[in-house]
Backbone bond lengths (Angstrom), bond angles and torsions (degrees), N, CA, C in turn:
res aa  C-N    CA-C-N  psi(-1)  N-CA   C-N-CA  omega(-1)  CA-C   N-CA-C  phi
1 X - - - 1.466 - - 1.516 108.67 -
2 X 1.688 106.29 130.93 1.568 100.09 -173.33 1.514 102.34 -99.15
3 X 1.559 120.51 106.80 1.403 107.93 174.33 1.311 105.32 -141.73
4 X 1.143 119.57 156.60 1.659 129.33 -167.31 1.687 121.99 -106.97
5 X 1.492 112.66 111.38 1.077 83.81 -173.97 1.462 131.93 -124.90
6 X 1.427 133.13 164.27 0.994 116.03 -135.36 1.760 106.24 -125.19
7 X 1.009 129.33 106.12 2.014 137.64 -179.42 1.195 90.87 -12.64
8 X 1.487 112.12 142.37 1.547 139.37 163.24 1.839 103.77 -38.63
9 X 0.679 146.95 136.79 1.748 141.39 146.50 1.980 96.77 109.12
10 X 1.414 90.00 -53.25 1.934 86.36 179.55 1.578 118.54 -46.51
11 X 1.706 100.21 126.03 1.055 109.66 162.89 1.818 140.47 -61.14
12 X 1.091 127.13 136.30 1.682 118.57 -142.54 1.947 75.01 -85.61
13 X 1.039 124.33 174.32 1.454 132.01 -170.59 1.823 92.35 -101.05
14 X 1.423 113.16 147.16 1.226 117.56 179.71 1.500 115.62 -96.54
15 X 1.537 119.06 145.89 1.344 118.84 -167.43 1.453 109.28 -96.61
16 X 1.761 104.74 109.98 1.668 117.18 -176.61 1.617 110.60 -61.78
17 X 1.342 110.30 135.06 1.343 110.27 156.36 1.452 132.91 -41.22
18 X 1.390 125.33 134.56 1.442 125.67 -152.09 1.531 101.76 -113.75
19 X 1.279 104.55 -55.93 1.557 114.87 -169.69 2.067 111.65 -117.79
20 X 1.088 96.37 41.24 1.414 97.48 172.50 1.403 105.16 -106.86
21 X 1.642 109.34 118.72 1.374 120.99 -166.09 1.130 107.20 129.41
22 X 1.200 126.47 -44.08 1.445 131.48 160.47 1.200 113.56 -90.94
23 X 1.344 115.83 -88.02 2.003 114.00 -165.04 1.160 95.00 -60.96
24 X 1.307 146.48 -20.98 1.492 119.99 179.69 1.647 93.76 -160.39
25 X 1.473 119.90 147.89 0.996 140.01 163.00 1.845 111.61 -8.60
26 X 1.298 132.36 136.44 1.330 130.91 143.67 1.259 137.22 -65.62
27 X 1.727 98.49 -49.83 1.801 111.16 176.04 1.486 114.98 -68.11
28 X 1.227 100.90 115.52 1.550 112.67 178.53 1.847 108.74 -11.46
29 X 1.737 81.78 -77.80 1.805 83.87 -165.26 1.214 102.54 -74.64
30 X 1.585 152.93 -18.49 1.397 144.39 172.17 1.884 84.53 -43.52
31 X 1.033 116.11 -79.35 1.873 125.92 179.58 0.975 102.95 -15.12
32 X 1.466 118.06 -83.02 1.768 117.31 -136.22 1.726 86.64 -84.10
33 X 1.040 139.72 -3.41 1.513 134.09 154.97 1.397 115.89 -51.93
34 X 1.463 105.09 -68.82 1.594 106.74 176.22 1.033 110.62 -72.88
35 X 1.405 151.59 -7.70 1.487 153.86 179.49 1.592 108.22 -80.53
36 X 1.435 110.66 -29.40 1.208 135.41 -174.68 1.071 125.81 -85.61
37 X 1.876 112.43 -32.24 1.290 131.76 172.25 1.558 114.18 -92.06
38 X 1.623 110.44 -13.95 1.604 103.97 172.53 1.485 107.08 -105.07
39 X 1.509 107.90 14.61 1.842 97.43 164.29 1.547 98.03 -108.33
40 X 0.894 129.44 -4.03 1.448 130.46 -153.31 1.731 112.06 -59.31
41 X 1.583 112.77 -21.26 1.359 128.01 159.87 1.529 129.24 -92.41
42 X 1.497 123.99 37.68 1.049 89.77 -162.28 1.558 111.54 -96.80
43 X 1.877 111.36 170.39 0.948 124.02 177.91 1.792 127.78 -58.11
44 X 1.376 130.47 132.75 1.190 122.92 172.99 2.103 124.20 -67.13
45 X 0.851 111.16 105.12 1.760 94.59 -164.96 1.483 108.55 -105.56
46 X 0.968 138.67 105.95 1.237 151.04 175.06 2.101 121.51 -21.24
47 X 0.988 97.18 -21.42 1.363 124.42 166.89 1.193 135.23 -156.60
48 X 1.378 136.45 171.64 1.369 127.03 -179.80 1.694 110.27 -88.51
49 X 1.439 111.77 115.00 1.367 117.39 168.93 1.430 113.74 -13.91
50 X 1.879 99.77 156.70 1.545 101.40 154.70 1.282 98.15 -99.66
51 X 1.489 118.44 -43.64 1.570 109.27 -161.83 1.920 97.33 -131.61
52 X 1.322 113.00 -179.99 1.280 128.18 -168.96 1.522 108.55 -154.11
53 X 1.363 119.53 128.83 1.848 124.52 169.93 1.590 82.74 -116.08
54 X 1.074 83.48 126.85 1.914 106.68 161.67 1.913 122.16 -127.34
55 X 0.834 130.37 165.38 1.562 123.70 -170.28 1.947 89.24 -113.97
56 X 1.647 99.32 160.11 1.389 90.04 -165.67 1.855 99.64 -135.36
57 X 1.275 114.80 23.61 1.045 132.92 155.15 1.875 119.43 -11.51
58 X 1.566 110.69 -178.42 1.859 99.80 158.44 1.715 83.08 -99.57
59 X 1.588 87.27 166.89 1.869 89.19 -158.77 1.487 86.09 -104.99
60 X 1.108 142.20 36.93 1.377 127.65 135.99 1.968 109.86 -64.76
61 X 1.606 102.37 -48.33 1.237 85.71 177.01 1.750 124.87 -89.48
62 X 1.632 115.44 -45.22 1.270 106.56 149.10 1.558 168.09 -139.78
63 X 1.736 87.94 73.38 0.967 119.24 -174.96 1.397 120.73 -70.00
64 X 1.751 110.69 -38.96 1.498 98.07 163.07 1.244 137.61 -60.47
65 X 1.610 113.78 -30.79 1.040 120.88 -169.91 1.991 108.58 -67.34
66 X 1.577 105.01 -41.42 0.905 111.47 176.88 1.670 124.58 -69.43
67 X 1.374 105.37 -11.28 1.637 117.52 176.59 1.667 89.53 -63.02
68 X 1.381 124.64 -69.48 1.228 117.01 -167.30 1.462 131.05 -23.56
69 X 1.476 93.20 -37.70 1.265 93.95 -161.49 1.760 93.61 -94.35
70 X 1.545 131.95 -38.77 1.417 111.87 -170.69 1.822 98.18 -81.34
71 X 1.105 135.85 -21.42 1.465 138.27 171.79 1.433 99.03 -60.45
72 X 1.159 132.59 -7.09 1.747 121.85 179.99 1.252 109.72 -102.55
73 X 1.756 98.90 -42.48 1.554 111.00 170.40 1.714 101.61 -43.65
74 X 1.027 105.88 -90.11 1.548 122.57 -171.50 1.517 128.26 -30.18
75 X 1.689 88.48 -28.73 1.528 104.47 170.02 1.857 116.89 -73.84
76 X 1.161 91.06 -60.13 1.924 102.08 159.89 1.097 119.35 -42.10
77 X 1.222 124.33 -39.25 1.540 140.18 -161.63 2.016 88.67 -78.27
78 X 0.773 127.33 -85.62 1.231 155.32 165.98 1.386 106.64 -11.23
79 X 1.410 118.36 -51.02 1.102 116.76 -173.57 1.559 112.03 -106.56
80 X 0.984 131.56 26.28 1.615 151.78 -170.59 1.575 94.32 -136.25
81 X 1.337 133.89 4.66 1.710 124.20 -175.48 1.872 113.68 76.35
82 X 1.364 114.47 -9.40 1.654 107.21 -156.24 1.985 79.56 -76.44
83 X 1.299 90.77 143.20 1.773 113.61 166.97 1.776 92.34 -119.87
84 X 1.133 120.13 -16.47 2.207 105.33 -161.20 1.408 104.19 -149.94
85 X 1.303 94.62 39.01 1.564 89.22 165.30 1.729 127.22 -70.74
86 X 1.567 112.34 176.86 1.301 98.44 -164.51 1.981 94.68 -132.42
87 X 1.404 97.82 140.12 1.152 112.67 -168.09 2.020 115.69 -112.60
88 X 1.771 105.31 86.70 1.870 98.29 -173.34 1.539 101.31 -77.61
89 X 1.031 92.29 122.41 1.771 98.00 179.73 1.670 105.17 -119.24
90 X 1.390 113.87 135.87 1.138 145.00 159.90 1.069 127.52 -45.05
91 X 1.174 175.10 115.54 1.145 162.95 -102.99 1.500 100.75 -172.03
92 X 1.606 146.41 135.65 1.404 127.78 167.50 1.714 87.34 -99.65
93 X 1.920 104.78 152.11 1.475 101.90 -165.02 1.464 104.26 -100.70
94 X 1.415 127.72 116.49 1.199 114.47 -168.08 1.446 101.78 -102.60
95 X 1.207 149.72 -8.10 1.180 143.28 -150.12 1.819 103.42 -135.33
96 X 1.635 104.39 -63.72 1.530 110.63 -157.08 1.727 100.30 -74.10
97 X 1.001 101.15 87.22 1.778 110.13 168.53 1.537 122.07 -53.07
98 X 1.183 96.44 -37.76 1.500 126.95 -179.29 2.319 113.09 -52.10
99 X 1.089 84.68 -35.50 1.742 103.04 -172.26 1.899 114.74 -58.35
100 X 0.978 107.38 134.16 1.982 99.69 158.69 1.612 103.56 -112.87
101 X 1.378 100.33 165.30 1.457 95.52 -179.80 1.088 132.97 53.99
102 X 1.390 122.04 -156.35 1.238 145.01 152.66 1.306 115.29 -60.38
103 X 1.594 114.67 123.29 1.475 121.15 -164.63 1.698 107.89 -118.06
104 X 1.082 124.66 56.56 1.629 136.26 -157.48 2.061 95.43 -58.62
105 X 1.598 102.81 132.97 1.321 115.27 156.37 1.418 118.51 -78.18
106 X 1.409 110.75 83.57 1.622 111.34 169.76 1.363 136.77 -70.28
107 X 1.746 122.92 -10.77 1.498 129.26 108.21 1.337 113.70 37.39
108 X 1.947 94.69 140.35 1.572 114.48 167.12 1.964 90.20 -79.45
109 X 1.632 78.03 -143.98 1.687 84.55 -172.01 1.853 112.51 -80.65
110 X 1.333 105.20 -173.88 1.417 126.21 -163.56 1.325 88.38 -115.89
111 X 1.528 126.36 128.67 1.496 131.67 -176.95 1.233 96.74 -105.63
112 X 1.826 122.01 158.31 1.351 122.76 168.85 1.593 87.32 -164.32
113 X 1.442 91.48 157.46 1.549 104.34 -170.17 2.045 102.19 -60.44
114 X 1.137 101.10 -10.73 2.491 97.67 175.91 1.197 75.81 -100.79
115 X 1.290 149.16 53.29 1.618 126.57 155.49 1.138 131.75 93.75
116 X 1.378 145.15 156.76 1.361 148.08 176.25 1.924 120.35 -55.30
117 X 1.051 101.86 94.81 2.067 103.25 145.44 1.567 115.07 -41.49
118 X 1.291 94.78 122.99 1.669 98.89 179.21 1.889 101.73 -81.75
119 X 0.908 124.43 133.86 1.936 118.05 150.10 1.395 124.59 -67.87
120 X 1.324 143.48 93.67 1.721 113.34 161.26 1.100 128.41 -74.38
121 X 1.312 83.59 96.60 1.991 103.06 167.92 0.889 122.69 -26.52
122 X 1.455 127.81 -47.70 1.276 147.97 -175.62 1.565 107.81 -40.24
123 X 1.664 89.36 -80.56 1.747 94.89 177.13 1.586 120.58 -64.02
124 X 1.065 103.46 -32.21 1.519 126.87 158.29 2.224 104.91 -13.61
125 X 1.524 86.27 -76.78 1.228 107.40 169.38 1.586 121.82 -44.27
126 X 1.186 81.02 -61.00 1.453 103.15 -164.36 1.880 105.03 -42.53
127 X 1.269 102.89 -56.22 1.526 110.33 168.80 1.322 126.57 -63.71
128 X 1.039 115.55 -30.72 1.891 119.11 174.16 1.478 103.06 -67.06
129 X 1.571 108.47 -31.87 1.884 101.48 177.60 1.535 112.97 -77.46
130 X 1.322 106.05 -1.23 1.659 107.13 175.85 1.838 88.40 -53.32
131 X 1.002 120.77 -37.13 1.550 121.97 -154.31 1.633 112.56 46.62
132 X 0.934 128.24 -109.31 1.851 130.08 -138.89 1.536 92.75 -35.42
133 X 1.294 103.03 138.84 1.951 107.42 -174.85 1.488 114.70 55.15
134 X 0.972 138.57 13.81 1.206 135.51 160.02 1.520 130.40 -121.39
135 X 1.404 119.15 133.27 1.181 123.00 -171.98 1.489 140.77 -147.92
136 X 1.206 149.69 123.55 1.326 129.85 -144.61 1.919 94.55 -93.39
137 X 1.428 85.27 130.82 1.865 97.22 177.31 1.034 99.80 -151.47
138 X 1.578 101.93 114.52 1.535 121.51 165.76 1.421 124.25 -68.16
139 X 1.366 95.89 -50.05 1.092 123.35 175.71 2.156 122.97 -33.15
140 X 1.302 69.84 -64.99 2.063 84.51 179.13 1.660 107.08 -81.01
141 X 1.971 117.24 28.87 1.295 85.16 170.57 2.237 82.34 -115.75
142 X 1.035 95.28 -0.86 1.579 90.58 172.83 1.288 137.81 -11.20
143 X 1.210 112.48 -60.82 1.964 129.36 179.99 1.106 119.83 -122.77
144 X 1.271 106.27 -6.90 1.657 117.33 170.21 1.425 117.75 -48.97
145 X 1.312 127.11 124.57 1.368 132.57 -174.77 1.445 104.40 -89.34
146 X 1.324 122.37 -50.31 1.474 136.51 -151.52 1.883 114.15 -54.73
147 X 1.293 98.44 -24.53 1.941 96.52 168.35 1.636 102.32 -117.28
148 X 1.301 104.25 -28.48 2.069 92.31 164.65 1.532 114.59 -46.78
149 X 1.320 112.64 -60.57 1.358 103.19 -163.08 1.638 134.40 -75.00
150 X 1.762 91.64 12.38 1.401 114.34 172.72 1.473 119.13 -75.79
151 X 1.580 115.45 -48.01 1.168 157.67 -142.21 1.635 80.38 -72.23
152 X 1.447 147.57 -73.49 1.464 133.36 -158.10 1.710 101.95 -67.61
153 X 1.259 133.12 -5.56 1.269 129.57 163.21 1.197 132.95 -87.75
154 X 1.925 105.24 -26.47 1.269 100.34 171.54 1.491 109.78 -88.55
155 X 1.418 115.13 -19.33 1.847 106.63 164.60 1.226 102.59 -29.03
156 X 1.364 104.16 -77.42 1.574 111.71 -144.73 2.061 109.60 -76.96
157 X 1.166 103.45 -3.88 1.476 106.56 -165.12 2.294 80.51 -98.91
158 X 1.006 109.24 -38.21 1.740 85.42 -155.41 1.484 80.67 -167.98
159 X 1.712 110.25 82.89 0.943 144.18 -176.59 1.767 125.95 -46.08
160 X 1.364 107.73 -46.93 1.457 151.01 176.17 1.745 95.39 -69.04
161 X 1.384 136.90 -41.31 1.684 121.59 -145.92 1.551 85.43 -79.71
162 X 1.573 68.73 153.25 1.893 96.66 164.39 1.765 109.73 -104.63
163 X 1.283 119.54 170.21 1.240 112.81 172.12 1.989 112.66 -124.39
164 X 1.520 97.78 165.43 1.677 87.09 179.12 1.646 72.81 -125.14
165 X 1.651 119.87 121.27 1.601 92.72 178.44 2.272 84.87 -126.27
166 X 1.642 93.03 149.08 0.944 118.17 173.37 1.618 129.03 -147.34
167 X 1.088 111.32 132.17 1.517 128.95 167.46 1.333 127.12 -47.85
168 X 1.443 147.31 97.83 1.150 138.20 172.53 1.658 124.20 -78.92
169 X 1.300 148.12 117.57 1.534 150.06 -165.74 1.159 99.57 -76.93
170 X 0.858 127.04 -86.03 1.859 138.85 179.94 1.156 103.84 -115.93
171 X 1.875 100.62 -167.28 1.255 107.94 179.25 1.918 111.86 -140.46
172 X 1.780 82.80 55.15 1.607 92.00 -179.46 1.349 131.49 -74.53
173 X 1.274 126.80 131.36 1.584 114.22 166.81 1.342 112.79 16.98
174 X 1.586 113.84 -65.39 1.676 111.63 -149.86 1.874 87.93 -88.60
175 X 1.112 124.13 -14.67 1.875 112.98 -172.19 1.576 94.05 -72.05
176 X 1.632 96.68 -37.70 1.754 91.95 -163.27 1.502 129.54 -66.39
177 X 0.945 80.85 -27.51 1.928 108.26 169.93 1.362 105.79 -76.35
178 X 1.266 128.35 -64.13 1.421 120.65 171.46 1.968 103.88 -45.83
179 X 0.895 126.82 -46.78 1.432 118.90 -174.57 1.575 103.08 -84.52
180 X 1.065 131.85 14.09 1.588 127.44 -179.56 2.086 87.40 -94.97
181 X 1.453 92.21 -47.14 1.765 103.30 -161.24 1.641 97.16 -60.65
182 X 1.819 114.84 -26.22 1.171 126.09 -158.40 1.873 90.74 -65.25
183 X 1.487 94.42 -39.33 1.612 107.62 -170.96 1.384 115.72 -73.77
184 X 1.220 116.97 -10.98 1.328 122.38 176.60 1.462 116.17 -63.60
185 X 1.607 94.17 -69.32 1.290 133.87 166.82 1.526 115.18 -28.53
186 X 1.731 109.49 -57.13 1.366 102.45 177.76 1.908 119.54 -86.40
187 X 0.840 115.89 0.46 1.362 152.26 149.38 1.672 98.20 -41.56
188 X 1.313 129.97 -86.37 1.417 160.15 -122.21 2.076 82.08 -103.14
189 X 0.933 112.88 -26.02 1.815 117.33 -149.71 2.200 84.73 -109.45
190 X 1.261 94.06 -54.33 1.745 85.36 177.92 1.686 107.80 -70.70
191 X 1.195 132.11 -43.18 1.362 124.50 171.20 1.732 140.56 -43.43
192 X 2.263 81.71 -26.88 1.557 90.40 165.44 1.170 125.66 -88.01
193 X 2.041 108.74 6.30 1.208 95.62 167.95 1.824 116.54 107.20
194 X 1.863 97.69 -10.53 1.340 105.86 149.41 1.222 120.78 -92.78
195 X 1.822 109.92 149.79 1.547 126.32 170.75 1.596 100.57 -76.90
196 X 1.155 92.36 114.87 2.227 112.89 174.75 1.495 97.39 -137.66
197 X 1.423 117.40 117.80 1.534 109.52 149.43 1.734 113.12 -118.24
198 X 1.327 115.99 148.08 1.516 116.62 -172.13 1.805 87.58 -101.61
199 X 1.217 88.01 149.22 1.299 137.23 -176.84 1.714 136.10 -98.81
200 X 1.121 136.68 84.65 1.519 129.42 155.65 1.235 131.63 -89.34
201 X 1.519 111.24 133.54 1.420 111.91 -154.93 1.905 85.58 -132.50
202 X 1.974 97.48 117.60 1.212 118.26 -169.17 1.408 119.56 -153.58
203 X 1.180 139.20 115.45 1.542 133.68 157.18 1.964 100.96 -62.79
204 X 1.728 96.34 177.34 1.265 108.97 170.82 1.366 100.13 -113.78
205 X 1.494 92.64 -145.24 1.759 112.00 173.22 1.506 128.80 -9.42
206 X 1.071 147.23 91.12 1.563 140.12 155.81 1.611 117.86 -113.82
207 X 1.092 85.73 112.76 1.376 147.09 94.97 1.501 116.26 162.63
208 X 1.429 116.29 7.05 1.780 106.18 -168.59 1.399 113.29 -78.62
209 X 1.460 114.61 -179.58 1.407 118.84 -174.95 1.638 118.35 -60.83
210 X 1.412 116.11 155.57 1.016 101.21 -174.40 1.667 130.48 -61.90
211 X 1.411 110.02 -16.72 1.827 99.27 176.79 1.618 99.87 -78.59
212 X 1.324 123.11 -49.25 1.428 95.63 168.88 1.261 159.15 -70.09
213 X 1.842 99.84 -1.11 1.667 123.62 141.71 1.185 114.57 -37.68
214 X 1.287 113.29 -59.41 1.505 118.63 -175.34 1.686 123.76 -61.86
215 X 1.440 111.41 -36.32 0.874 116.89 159.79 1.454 124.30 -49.68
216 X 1.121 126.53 -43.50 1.660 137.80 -162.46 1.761 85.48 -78.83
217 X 1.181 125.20 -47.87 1.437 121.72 -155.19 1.616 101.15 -69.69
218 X 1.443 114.60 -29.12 1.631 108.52 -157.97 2.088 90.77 -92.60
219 X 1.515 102.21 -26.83 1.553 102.85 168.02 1.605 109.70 -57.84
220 X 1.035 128.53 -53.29 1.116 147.76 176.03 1.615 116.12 -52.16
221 X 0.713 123.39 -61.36 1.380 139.26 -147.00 2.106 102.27 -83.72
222 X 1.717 92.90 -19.14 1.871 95.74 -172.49 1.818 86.64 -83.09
223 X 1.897 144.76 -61.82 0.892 92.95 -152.09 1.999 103.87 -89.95
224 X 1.215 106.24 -1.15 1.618 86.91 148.39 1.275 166.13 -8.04
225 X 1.698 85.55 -60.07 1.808 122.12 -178.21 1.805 76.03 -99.78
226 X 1.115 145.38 7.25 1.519 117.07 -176.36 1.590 97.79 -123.68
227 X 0.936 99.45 38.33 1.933 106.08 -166.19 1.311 75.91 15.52
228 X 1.277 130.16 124.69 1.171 148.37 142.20 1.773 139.31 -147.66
229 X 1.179 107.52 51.33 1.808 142.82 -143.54 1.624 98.69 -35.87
230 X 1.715 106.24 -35.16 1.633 108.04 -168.69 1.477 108.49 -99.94
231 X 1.602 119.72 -20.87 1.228 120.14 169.24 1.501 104.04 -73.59
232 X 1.232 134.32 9.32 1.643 133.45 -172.79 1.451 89.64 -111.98
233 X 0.864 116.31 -39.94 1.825 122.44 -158.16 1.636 102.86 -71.53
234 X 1.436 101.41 -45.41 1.452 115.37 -160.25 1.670 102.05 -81.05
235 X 1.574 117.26 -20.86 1.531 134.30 -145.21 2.060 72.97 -102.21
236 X 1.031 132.60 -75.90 1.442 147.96 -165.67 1.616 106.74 -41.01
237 X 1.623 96.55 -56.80 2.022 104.14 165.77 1.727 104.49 -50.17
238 X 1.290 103.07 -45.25 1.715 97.11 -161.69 1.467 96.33 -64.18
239 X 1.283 137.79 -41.13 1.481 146.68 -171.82 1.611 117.01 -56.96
240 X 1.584 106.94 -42.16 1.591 116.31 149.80 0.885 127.86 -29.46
241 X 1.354 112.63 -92.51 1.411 147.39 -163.31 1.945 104.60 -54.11
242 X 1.628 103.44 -23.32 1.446 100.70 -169.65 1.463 125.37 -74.63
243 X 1.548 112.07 3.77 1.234 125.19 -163.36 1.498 128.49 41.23
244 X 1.560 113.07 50.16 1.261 124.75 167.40 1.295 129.30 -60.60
245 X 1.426 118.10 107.20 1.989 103.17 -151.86 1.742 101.45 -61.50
246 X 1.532 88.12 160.18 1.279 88.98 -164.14 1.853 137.35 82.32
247 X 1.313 119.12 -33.86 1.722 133.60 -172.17 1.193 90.68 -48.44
248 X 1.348 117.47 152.11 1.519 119.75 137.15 1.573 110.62 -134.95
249 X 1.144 102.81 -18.66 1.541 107.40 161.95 1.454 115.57 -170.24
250 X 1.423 118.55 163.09 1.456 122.16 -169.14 1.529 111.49 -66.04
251 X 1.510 95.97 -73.89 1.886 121.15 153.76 1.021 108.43 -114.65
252 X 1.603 112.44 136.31 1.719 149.74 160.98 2.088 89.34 -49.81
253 X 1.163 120.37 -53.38 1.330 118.92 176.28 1.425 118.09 -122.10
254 X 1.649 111.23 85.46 1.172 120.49 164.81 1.349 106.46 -101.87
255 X 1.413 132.96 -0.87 1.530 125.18 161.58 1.786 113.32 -74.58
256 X 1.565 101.12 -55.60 1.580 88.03 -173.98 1.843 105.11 -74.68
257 X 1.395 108.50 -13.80 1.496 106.25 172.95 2.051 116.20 -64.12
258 X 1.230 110.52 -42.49 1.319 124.10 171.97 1.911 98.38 -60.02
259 X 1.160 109.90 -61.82 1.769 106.76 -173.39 0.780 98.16 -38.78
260 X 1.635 129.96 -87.97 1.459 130.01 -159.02 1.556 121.70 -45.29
261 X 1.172 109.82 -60.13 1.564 108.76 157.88 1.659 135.52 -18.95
262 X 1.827 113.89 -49.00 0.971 138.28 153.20 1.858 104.55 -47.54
263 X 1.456 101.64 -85.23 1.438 106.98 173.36 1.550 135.86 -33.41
264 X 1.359 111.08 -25.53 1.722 121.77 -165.19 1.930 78.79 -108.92
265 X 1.378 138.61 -35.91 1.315 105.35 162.40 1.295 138.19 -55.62
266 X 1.454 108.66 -41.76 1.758 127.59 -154.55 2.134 69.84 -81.95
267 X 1.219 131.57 -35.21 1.540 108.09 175.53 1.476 136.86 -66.88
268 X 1.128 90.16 -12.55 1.823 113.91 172.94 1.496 98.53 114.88
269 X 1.239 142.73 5.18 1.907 142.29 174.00 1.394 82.62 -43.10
270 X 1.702 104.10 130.66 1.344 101.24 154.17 1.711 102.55 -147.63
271 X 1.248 128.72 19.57 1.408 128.94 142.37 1.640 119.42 -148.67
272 X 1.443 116.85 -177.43 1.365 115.96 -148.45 1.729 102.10 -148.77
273 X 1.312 129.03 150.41 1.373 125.79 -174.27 1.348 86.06 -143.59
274 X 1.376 123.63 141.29 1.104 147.06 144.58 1.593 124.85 -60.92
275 X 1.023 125.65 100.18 1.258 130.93 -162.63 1.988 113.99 -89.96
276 X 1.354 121.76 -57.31 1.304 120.71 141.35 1.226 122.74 -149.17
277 X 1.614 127.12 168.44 1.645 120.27 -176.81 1.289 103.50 -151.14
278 X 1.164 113.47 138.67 1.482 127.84 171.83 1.822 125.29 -170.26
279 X 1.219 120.63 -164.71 1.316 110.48 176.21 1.761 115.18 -146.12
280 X 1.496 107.51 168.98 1.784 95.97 -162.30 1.124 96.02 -75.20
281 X 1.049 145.27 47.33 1.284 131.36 145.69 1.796 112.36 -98.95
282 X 1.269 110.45 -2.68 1.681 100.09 -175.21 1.668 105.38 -91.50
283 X 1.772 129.21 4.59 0.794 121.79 151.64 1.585 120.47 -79.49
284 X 1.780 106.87 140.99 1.551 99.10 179.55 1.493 115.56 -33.89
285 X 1.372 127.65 -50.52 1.674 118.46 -163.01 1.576 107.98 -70.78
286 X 1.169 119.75 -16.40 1.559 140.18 -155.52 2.017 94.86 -53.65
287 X 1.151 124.23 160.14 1.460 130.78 -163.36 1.901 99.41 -142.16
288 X 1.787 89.24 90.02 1.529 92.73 -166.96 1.787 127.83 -77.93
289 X 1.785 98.02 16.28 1.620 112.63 159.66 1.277 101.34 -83.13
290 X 0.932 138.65 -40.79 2.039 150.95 -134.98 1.045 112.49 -114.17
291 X 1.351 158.73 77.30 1.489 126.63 -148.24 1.254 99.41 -165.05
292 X 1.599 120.90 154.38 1.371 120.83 176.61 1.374 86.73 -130.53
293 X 1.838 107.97 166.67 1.409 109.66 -138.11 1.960 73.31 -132.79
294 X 1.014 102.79 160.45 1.508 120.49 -167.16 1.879 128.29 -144.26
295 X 1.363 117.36 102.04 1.626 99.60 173.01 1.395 105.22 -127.81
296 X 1.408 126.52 167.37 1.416 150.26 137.93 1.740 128.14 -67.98
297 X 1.123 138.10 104.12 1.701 135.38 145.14 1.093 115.23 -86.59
298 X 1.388 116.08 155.47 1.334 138.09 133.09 1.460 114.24 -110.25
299 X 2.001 107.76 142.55 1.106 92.58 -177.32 1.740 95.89 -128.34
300 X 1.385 114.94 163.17 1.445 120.97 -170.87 1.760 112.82 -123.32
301 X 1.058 128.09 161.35 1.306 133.31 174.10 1.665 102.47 -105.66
């Protein structure tokens, strides 16, 4: 087990903002405006999620879509009493090649121009001792956009959460199992009575036009809603291989999308709602040859 550890009293180092300026605003209030304007719909959910797919785009383009889904959180949250719940989010790995498995931020907090993300260490821990496929790497959450650009939504959506955020490599035999145990675990953590929902953080379609974005998303999106981790895997290859002009892939994160899936079963998830879907082209600037395709879940036990 690769984990790092750190002297009694020492402070864990805090994780600098990477892509603020680009994927989302720098100036505070330029932010919590648009952070404010892509929750501004959110959905009513009858309980508080187990799990959540959000798209991790710059949130001019999908940020609304992704409001849905932390504006539901927050709404549930809210109305169940939780003020500090804790949010393990998935990360798709765009950069650290280098990683196996599960790549856990064992890390102080996550900075953003609305303020600091807390980490719980605690659970933090708790998952790196899953050991087999799991591992604490600071390192590979560096430039990673895919759980940064969540972070100014969950400020403002559910003020109080902490995050457990981690990187998924693939989605081999040994990740899936490590994310089944992940499901155990969060299983074992909601039963005692803490608010935890797990998290996948994924675009769809890039690069075809936008009606056949849409297409990939509603292909996508059935075994999704069916927690069904290998009917996604196998459904995403078929989407390749089909020579869709333009494709280059179904989802940017069909590895940490497959984990969680795995994980929100072995937790007891046993259905799924589509919360919203679309692609950057339904913003005015959006380029409806060019386009990456975008949805929101919640999933329930």
């Amino acid at each position: 087990m690769n984990t790092r550890e750190t002297p009694a009293g020492a402070t864990r180092p805090a994780r600098t903002a990477a892509v603020a300026g680009s994927f989302y605003p720098a100036r505070p209030s330029e932010l919590a405006d648009l952070a404010d304007a892509c929750l501004d719909d959110p959905p009513v959910l009858a309980e508080p999620p187990l799990g959540l797919l959000v798209p991790h785009a710059g949130l001019v383009f999908s940020g609304a879509i992704a409001g849905r889904a932390w504006g539901g959180l927050g709404n549930a949250w809210r109305a169940a009493g939780v003020e500090h719940g804790t949010v393990m989010i998935a990360g798709t790995n765009h950069f650290a090649g280098w990683i196996d498995g599960l790549a856990v931020w064992d890390g102080g907090p996550w900075e953003t121009p609305l303020g600091a993300v807390e980490v719980d260490g605690e659970l933090a821990a708790r998952v790196i001792a899953l050991d087999a496929g799991v591992s604490a790497q600071r390192s590979a959450h560096a430039e990673e956009h895919s759980i940064e650009v969540q972070l100014p939504l969950l400020r403002r959506a559910a003020p109080g959460a902490r995050i457990v955020p981690f990187l998924v490599a693939d989605a081999s035999p040994r990740t899936l199992d490590a994310a089944r145990r992940l499901g155990g675990l969060l299983a074992e953590v909601r039963a005692a009575g803490e608010p935890v929902v797990l998290v996948a953080s994924t675009d769809f379609a890039h690069y075809p036009n936008a009606r056949r974005a849409e297409e990939v998303n509603h292909r996508l999106l059935e075994p999704i809603c069916a927690l069904d981790e290998e009917a996604l895997g196998r459904e995403e290859a078929a989407l390749r291989r089909a020579g869709i002009p333009g494709l280059a892939c179904g989802m940017c994160g069909i590895d940490p999308s497959r984990a969680v899936l795995a994980a929100l079963r072995a937790a007891g998830a046993t259905r799924a709602t589509v919360l919203a879907q679309g692609t950057s082209a339904d913003v005015p600037w959006g380029d409806s040859e060019r386009t990456v395709g975008y949805a929101s879940a919640a999933f329930f036990a």
